[in-house]
C-alpha positions in Angstrom: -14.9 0.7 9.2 -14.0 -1.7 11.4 -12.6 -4.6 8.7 -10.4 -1.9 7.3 -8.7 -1.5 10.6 -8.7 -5.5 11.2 -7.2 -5.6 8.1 -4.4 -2.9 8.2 -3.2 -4.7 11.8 -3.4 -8.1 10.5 -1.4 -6.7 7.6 1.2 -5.0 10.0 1.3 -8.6 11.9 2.2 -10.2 8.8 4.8 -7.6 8.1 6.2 -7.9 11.8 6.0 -11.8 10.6 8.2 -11.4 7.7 10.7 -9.3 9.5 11.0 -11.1 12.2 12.0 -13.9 9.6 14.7 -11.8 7.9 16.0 -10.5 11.1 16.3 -14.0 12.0 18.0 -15.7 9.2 20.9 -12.2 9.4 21.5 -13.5 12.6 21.8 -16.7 12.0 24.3 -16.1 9.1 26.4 -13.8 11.5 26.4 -16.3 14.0 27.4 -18.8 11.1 30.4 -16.3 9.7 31.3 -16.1 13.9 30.3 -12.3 13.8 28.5 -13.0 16.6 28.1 -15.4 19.6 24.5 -17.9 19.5 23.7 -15.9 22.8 24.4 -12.8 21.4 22.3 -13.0 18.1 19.9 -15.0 20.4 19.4 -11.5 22.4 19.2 -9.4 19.2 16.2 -11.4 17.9 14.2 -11.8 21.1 14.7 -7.8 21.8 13.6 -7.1 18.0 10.5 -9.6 19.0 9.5 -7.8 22.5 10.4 -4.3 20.9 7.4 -5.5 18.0 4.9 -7.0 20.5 5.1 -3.7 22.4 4.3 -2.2 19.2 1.8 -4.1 18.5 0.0 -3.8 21.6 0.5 0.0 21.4 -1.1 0.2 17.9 -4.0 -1.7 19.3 -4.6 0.2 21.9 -4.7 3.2 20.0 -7.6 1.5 17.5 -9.2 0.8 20.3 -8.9 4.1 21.8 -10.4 4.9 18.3 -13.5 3.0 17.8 -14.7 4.2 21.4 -13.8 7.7 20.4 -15.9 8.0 17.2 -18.3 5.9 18.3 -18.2 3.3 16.0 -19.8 -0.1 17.3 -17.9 -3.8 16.9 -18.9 -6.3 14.3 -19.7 -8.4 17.3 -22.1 -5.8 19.0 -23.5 -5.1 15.5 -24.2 -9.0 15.3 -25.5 -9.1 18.5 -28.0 -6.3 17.8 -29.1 -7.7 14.7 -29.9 -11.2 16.2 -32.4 -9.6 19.0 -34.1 -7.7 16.2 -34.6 -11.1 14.3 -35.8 -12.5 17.1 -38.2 -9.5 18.0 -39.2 -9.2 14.5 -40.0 -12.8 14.5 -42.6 -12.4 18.0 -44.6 -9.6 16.0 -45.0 -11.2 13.3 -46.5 -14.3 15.7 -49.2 -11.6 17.1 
């Protein structure tokens, strides 16, 4: 369950990537046609880039929020778990 959430926010990243790239290169042909000033489009791209990390950060809290709400464990916990019960397996099969 987990993945699939990993994967839908590494997807939205790489849509907030792509964007980020087209809202840049509109800018930069603005500022090329002198529709707007280097500060200006400048300000537009880094308030499109704070606006998304906000976004992001929000969307990950909320997952987060999420997994501890339904209980589902991390890949890392689940790991974790799996390597002590190797390791216990492993001292009763000693005795």
């Amino acid at each position: 369950m987990e993945d699939t959430f990993k994967r839908l926010l590494y997807a939205g990243v790489g849509l907030a990537a792509e964007a980020t790239e087209k809202v840049q290169k509109e800018i930069d042909k603005l500022v090329e046609k002198g529709q707007v000033s280097d500060l200006e489009g400048k300000k537009i791209v880094d308030d499109f880039l704070e606006k998304t990390e906000d976004k992001r950060k929000e969307f990950e809290s909320k997952f987060n929020e999420f997994v501890e709400k339904h209980g589902y464990s991390k890949n890392s916990e689940v790991a974790e778990l799996r390597k002590r019960i190797d390791a216990l397996d492993a001292k009763l099969a000693k005795k």
